[in-house]
HTML snippet that shows the backbone in 3Dmol.js (N, CA, C, O; Angstrom):
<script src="https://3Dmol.org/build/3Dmol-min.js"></script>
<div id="view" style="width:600px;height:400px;position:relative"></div>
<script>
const pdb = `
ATOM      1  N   UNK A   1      39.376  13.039   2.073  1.00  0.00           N
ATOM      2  CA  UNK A   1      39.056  12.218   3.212  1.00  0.00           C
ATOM      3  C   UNK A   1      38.252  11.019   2.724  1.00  0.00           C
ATOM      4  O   UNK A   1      37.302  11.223   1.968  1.00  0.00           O
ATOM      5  N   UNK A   2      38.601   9.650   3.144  1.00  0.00           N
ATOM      6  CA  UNK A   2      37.779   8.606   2.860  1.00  0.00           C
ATOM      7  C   UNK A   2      37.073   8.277   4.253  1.00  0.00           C
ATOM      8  O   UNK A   2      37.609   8.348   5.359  1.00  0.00           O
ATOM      9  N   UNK A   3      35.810   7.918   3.983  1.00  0.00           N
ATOM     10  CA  UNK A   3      35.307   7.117   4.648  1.00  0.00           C
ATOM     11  C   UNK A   3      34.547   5.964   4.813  1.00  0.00           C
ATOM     12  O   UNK A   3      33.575   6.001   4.058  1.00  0.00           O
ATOM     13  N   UNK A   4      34.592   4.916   5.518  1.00  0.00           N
ATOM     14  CA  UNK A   4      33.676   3.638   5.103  1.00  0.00           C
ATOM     15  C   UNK A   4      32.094   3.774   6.765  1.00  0.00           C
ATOM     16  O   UNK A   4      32.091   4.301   7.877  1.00  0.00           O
ATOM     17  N   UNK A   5      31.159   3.039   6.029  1.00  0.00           N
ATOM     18  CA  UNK A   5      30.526   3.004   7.215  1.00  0.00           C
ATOM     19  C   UNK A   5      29.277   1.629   6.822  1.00  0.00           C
ATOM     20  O   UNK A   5      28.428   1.357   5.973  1.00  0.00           O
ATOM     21  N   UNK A   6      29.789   1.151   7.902  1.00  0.00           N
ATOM     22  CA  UNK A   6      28.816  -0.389   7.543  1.00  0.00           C
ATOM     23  C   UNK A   6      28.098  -0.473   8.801  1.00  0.00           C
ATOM     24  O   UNK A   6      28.404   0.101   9.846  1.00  0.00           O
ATOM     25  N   UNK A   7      27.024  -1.317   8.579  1.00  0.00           N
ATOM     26  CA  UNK A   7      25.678  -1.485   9.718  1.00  0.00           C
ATOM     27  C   UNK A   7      25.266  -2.997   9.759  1.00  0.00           C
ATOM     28  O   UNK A   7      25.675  -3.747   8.872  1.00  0.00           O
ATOM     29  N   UNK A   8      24.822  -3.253  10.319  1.00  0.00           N
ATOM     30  CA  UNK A   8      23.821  -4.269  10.316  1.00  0.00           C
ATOM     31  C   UNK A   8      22.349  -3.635  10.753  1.00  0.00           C
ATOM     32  O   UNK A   8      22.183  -3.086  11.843  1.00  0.00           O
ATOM     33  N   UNK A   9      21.427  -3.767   9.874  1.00  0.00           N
ATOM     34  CA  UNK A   9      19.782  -3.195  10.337  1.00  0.00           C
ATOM     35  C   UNK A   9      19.168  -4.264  11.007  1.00  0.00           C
ATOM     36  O   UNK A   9      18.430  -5.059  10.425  1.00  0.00           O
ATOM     37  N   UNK A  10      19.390  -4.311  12.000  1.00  0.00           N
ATOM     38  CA  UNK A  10      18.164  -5.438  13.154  1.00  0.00           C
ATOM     39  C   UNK A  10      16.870  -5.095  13.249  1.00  0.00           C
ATOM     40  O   UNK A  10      15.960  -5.622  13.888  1.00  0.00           O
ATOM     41  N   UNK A  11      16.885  -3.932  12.377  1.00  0.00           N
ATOM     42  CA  UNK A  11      15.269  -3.482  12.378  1.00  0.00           C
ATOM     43  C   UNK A  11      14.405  -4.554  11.414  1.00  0.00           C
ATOM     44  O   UNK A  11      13.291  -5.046  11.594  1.00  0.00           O
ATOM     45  N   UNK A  12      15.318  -4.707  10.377  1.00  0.00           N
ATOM     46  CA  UNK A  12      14.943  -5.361   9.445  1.00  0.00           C
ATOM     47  C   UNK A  12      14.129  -6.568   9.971  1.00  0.00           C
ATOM     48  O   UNK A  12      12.902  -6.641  10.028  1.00  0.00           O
ATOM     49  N   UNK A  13      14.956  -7.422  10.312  1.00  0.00           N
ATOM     50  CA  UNK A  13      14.204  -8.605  10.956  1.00  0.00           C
ATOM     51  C   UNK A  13      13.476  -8.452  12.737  1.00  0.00           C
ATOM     52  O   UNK A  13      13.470  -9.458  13.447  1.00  0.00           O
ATOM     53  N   UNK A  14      13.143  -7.658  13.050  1.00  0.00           N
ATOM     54  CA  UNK A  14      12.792  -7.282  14.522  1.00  0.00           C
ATOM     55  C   UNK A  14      11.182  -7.096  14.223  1.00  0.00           C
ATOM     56  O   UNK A  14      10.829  -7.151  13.045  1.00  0.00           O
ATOM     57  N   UNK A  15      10.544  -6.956  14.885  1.00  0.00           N
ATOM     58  CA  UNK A  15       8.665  -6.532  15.254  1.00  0.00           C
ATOM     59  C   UNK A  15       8.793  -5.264  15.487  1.00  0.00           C
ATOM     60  O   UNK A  15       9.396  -4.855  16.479  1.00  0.00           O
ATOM     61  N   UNK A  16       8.080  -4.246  14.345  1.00  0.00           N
ATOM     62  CA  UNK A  16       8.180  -2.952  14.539  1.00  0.00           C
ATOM     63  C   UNK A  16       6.937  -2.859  14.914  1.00  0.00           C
ATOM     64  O   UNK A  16       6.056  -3.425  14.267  1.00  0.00           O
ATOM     65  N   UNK A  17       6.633  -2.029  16.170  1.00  0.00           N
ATOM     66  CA  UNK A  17       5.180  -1.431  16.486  1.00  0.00           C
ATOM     67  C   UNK A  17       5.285   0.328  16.712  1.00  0.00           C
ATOM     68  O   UNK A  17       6.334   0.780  17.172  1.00  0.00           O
ATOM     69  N   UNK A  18       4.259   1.169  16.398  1.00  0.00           N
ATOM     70  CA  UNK A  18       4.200   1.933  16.264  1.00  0.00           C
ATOM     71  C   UNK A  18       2.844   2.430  17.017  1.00  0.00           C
ATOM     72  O   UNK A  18       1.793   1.803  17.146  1.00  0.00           O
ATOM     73  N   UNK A  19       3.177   3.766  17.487  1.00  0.00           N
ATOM     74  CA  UNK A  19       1.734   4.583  18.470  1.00  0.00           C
ATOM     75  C   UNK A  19       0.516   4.848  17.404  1.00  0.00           C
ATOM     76  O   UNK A  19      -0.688   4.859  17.658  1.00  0.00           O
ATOM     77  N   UNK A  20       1.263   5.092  15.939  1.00  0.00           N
ATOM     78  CA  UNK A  20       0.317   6.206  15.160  1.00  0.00           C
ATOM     79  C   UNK A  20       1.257   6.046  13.818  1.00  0.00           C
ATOM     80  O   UNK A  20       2.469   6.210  13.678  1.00  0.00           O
ATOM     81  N   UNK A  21       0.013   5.581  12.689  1.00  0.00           N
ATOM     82  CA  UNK A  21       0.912   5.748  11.784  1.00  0.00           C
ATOM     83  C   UNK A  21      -0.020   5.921  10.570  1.00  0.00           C
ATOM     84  O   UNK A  21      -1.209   5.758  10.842  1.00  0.00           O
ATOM     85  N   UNK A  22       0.230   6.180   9.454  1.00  0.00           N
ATOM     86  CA  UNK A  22      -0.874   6.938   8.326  1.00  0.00           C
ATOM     87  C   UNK A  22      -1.361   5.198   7.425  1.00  0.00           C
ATOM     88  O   UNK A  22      -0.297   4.584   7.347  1.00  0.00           O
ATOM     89  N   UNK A  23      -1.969   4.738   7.093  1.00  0.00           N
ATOM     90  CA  UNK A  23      -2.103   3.745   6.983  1.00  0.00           C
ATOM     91  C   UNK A  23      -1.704   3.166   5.087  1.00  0.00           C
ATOM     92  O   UNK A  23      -2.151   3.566   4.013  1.00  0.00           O
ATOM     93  N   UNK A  24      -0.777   2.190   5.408  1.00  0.00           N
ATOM     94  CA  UNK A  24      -0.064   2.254   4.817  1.00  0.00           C
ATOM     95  C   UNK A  24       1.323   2.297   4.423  1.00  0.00           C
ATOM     96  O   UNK A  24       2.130   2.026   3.534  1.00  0.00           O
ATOM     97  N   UNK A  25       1.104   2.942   5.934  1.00  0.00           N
ATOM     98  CA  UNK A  25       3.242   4.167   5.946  1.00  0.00           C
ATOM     99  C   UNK A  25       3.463   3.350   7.513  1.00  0.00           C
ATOM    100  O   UNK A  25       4.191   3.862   8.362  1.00  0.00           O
ATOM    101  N   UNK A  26       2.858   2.244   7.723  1.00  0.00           N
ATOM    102  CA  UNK A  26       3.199   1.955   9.079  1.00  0.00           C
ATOM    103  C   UNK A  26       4.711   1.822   9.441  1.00  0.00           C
ATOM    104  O   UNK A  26       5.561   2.260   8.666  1.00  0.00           O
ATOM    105  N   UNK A  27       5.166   1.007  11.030  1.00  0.00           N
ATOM    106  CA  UNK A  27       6.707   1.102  11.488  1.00  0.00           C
ATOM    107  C   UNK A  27       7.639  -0.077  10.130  1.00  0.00           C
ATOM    108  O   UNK A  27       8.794  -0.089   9.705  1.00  0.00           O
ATOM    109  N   UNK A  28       6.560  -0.816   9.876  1.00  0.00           N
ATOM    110  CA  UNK A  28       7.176  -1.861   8.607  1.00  0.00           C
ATOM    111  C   UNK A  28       7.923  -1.137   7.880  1.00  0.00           C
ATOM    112  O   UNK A  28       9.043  -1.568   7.603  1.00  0.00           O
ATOM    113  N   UNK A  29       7.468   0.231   7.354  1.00  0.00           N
ATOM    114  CA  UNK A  29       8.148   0.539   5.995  1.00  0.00           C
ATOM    115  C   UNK A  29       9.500   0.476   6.366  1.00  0.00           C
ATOM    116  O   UNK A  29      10.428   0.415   5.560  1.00  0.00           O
ATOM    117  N   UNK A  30       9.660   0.497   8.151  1.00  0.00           N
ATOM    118  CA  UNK A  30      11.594   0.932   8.350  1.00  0.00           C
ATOM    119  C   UNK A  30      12.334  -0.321   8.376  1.00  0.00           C
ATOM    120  O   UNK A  30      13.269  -0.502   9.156  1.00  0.00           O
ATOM    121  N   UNK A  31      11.941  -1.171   7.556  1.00  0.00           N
ATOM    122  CA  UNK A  31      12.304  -3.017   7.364  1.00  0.00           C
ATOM    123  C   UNK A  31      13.589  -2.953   6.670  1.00  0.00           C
ATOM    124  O   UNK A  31      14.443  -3.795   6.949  1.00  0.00           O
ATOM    125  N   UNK A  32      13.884  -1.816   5.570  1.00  0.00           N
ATOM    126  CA  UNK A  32      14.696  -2.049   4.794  1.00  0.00           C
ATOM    127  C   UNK A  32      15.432  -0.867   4.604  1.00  0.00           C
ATOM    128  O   UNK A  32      14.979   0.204   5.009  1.00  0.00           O
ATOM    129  N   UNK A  33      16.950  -0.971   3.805  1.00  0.00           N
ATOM    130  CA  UNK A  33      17.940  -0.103   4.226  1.00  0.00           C
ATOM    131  C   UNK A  33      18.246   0.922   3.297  1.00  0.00           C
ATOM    132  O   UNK A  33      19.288   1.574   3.233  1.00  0.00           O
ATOM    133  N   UNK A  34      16.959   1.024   2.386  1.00  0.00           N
ATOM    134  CA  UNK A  34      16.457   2.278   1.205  1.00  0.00           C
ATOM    135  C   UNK A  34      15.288   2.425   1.394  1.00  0.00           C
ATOM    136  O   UNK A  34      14.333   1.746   1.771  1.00  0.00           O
ATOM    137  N   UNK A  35      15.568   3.787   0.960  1.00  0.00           N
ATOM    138  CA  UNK A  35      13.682   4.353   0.407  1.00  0.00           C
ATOM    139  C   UNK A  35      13.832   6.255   0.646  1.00  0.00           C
ATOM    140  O   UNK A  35      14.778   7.024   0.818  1.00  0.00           O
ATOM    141  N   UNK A  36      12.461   6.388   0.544  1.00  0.00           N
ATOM    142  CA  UNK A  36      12.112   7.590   0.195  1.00  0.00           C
ATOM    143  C   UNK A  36      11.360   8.272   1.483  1.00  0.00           C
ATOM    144  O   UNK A  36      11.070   7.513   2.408  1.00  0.00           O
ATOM    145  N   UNK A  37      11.066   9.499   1.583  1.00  0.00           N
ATOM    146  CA  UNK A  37      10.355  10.058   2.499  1.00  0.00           C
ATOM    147  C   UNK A  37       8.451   9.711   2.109  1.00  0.00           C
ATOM    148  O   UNK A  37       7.497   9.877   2.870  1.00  0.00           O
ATOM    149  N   UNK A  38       8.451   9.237   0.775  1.00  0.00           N
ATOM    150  CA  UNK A  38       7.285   9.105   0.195  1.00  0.00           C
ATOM    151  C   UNK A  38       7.256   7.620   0.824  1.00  0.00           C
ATOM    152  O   UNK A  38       6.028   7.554   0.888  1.00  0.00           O
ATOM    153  N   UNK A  39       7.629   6.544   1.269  1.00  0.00           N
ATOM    154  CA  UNK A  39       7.460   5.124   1.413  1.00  0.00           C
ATOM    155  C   UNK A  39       7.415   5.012   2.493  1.00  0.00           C
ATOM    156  O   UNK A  39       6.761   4.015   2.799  1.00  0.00           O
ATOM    157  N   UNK A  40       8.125   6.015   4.033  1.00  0.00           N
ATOM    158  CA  UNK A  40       8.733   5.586   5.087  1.00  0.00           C
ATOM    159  C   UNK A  40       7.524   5.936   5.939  1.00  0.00           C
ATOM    160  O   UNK A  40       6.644   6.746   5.646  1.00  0.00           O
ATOM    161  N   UNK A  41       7.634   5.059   7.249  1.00  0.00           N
ATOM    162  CA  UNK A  41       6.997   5.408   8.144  1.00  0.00           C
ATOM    163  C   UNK A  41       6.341   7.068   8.017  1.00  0.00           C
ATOM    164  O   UNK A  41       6.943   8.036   7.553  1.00  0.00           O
ATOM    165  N   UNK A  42       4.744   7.045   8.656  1.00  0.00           N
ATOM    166  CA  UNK A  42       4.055   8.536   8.335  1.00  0.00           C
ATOM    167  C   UNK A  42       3.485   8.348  10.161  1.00  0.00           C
ATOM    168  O   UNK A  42       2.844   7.384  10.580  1.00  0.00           O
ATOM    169  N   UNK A  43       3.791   9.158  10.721  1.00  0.00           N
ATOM    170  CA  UNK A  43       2.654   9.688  11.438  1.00  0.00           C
ATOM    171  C   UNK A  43       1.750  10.349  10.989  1.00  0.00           C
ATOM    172  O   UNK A  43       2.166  11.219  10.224  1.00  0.00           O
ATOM    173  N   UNK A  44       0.057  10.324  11.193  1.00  0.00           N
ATOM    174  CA  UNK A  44      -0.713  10.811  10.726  1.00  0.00           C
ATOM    175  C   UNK A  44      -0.712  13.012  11.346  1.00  0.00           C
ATOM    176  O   UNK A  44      -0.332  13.389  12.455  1.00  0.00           O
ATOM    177  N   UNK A  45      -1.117  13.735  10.481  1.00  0.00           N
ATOM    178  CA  UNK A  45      -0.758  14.644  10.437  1.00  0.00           C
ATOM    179  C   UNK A  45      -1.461  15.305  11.706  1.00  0.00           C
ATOM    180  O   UNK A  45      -2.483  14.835  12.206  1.00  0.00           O
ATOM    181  N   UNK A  46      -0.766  16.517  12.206  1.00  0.00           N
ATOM    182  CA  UNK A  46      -0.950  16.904  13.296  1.00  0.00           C
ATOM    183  C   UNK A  46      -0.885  15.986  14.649  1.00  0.00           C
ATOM    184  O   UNK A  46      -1.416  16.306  15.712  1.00  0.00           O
ATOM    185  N   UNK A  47      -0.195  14.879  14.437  1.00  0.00           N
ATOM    186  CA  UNK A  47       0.071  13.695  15.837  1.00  0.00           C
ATOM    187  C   UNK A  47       1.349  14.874  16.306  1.00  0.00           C
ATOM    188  O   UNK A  47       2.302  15.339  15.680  1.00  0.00           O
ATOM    189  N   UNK A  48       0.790  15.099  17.843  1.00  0.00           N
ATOM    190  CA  UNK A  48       2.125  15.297  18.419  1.00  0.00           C
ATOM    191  C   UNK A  48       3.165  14.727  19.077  1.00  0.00           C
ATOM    192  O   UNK A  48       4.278  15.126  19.418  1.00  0.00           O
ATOM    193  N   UNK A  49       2.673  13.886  19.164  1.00  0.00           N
ATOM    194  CA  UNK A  49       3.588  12.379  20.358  1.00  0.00           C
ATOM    195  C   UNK A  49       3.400  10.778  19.846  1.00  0.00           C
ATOM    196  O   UNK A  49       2.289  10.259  19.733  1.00  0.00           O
ATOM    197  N   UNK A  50       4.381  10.240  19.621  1.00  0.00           N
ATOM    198  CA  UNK A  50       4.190   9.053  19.143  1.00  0.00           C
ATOM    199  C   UNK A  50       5.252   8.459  19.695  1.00  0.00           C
ATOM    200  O   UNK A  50       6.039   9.077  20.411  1.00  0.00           O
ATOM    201  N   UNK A  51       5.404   6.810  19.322  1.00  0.00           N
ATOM    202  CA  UNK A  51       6.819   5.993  19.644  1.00  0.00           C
ATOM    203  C   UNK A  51       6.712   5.014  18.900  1.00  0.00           C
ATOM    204  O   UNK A  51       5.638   4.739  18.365  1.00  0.00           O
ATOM    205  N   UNK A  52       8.125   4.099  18.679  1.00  0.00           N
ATOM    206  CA  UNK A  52       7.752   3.461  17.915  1.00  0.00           C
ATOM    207  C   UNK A  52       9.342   2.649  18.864  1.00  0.00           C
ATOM    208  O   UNK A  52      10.449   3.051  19.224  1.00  0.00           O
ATOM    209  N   UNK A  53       8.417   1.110  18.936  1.00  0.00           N
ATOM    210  CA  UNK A  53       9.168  -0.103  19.759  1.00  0.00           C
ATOM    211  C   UNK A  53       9.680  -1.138  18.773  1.00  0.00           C
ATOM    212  O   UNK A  53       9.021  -1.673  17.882  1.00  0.00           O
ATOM    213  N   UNK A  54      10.766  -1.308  19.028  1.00  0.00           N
ATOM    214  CA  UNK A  54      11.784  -1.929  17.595  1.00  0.00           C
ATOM    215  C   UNK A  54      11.984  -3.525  18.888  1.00  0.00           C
ATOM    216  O   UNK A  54      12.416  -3.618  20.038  1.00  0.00           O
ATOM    217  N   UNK A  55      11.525  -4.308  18.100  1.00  0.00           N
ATOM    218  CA  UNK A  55      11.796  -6.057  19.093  1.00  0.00           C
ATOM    219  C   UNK A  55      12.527  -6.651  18.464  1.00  0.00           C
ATOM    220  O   UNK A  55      12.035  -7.322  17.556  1.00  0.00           O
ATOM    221  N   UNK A  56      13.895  -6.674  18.640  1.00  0.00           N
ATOM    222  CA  UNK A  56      14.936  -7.881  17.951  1.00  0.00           C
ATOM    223  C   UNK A  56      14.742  -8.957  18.272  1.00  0.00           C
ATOM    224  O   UNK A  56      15.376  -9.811  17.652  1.00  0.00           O
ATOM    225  N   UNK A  57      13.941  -9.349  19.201  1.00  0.00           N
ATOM    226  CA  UNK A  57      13.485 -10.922  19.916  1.00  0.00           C
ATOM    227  C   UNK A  57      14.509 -11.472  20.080  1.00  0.00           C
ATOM    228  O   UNK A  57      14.317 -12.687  20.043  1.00  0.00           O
ATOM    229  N   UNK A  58      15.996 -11.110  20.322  1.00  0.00           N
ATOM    230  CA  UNK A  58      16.720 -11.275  20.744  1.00  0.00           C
ATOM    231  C   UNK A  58      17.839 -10.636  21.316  1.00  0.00           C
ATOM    232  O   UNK A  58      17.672  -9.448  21.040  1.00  0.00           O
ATOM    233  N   UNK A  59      19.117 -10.777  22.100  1.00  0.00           N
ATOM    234  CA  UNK A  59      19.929 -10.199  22.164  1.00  0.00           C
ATOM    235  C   UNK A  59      20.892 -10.131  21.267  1.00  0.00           C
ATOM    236  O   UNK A  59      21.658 -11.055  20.991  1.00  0.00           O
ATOM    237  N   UNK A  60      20.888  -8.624  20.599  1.00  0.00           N
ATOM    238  CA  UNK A  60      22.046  -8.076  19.206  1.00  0.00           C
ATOM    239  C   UNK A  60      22.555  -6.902  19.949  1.00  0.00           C
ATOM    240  O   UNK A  60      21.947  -6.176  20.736  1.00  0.00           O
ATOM    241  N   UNK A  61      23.584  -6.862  19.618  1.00  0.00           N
ATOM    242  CA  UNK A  61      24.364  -5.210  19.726  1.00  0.00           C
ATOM    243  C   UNK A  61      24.275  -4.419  18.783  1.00  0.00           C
ATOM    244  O   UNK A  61      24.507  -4.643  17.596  1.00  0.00           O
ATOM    245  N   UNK A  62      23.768  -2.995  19.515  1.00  0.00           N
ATOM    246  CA  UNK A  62      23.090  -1.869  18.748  1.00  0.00           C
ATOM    247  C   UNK A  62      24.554  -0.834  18.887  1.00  0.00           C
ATOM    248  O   UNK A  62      25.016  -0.400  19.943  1.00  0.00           O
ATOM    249  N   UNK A  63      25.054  -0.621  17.599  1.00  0.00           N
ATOM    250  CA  UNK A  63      25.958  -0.161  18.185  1.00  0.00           C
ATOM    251  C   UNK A  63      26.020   1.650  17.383  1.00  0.00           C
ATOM    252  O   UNK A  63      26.859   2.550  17.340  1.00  0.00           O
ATOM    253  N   UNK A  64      24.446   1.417  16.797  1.00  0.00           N
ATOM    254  CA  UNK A  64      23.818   3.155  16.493  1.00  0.00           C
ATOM    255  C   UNK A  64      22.649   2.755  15.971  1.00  0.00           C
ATOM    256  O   UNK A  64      22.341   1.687  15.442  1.00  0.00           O
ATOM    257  N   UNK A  65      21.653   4.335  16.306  1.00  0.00           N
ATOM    258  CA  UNK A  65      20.615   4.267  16.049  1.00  0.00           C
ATOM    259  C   UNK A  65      20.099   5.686  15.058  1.00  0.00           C
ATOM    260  O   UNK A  65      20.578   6.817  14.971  1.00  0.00           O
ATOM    261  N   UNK A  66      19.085   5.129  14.488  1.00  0.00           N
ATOM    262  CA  UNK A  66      18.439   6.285  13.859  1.00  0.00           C
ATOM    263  C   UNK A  66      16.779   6.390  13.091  1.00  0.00           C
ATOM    264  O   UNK A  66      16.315   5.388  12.546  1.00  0.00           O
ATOM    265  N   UNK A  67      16.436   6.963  13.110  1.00  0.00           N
ATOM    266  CA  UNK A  67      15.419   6.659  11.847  1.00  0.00           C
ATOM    267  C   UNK A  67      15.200   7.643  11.234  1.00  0.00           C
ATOM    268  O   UNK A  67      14.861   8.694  11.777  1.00  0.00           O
ATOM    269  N   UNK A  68      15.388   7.462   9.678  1.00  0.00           N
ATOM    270  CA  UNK A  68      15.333   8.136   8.380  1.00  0.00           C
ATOM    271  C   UNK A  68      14.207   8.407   7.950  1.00  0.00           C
ATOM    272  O   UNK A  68      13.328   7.825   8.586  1.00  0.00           O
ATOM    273  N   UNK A  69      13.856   9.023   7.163  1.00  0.00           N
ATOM    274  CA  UNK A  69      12.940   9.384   5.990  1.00  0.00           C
ATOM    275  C   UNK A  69      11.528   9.217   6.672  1.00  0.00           C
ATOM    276  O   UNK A  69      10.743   8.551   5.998  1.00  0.00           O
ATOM    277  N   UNK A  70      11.172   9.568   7.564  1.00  0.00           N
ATOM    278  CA  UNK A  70       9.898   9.961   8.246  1.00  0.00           C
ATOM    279  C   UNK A  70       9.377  12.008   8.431  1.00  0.00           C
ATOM    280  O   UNK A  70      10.087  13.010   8.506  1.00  0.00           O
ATOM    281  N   UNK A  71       7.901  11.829   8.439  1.00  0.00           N
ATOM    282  CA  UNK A  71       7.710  12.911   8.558  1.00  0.00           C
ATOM    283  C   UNK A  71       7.690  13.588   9.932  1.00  0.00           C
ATOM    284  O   UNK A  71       6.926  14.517  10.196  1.00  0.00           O
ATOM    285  N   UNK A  72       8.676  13.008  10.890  1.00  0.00           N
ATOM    286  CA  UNK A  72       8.483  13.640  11.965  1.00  0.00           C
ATOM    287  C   UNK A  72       9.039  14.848  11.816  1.00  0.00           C
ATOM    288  O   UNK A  72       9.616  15.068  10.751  1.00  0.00           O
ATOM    289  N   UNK A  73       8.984  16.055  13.001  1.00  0.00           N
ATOM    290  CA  UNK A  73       9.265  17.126  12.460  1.00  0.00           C
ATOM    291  C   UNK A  73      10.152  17.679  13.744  1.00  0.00           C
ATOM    292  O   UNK A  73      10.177  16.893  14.691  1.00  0.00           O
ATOM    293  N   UNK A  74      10.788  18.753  13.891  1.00  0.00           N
ATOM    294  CA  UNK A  74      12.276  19.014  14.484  1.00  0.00           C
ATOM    295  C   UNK A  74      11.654  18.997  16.249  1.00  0.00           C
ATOM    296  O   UNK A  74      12.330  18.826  17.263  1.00  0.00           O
ATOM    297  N   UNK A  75      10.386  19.201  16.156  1.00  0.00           N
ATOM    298  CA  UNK A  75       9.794  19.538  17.280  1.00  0.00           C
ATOM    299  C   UNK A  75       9.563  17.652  17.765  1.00  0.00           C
ATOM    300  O   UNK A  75       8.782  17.528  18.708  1.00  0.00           O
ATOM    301  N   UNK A  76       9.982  16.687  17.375  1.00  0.00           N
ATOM    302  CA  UNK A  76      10.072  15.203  17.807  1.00  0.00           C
ATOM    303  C   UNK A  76      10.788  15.005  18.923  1.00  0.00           C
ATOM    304  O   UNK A  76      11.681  15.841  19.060  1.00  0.00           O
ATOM    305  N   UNK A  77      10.716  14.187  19.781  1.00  0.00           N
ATOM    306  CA  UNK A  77      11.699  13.932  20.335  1.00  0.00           C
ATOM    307  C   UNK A  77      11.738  12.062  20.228  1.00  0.00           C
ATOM    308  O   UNK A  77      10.828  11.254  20.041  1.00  0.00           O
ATOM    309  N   UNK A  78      13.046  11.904  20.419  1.00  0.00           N
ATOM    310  CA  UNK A  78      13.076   9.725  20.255  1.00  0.00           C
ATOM    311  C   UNK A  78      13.663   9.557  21.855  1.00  0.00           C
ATOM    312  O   UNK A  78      14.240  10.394  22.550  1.00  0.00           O
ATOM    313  N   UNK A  79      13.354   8.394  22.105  1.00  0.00           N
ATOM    314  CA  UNK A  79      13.646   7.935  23.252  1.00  0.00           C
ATOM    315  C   UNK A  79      13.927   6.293  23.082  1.00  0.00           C
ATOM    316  O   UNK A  79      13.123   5.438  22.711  1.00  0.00           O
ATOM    317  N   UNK A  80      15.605   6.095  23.550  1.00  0.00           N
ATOM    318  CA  UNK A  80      15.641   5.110  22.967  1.00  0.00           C
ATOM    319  C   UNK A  80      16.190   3.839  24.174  1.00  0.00           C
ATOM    320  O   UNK A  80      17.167   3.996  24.907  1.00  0.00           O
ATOM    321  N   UNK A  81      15.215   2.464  24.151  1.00  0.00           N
ATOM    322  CA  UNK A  81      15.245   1.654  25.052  1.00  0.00           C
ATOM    323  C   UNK A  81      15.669   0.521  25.315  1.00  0.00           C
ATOM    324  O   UNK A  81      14.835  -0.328  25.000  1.00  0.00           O
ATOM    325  N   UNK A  82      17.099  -0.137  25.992  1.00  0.00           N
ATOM    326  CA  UNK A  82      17.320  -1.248  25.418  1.00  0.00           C
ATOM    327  C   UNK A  82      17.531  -1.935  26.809  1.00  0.00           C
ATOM    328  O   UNK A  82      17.918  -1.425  27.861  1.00  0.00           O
ATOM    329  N   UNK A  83      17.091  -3.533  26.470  1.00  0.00           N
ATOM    330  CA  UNK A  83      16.811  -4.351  27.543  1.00  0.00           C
ATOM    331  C   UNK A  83      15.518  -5.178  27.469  1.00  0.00           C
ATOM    332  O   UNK A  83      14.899  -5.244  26.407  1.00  0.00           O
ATOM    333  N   UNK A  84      15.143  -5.746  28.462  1.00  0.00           N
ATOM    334  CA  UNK A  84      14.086  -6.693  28.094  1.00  0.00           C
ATOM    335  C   UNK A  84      13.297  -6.674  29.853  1.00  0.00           C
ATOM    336  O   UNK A  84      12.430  -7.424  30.301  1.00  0.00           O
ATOM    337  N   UNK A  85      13.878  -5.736  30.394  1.00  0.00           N
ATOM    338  CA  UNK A  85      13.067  -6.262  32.158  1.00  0.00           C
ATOM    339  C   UNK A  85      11.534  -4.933  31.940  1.00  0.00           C
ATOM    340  O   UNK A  85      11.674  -3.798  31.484  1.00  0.00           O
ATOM    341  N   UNK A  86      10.371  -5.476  32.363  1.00  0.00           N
ATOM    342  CA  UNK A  86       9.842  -4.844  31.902  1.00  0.00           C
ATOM    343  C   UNK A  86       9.439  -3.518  33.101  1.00  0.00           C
ATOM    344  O   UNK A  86       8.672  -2.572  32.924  1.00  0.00           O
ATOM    345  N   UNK A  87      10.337  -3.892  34.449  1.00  0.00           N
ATOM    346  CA  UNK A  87      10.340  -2.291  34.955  1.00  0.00           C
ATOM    347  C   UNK A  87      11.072  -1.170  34.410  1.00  0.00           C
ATOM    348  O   UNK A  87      11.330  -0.259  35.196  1.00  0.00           O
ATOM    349  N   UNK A  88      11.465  -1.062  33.175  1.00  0.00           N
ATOM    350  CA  UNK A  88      12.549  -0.315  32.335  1.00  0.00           C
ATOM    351  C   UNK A  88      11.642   0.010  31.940  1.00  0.00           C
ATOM    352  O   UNK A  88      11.093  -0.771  31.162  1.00  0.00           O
ATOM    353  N   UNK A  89      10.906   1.429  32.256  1.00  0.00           N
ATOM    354  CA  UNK A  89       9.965   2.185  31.486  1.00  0.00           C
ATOM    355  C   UNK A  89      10.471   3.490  31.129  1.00  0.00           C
ATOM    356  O   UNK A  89       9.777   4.260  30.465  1.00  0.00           O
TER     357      UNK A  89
END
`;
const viewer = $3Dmol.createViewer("view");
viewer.addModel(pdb, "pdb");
viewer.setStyle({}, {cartoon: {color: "spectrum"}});
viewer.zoomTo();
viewer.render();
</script>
């Protein structure tokens, strides 16, 4: 079986903000389209709830989402928000 799979990361160039993050390991580290669980975004340990708001400052089509190599743990949940009206909570 072959498969191809290409992206564009709008994270890359977007304003990452984050609830909680180990300092250092902030939402920045998810700028780029490698790395390690040692480099990536950290919530600081024992955080149970966090979020993290991805701003393309513009309109792009998201046409998948994810985030990698963080220490969140199975017990996470993501919630994911797209639009710009700010009664969309």
């Amino acid at each position: 079986m072959t498969c191809l799979l290409g992206w564009e990361n709008h994270a890359r160039t977007a304003t990452l903000t984050a609830s909680a993050a180990v300092a250092g390991l902030g939402a920045a580290q998810l700028q780029n389209d490698h790395g390690a669980t040692s480099t990536s975004w950290h919530t600081p340990a024992g955080t149970t709830s966090a979020w993290l708001l991805i701003d393309a400052g513009a309109a792009v089509a998201w046409r998948g989402f994810g985030v990698f190599n963080t220490n969140l743990t199975t017990a996470a949940t993501t919630r994911w928000r797209l639009g710009n009206d700010p009664a969309f909570a």
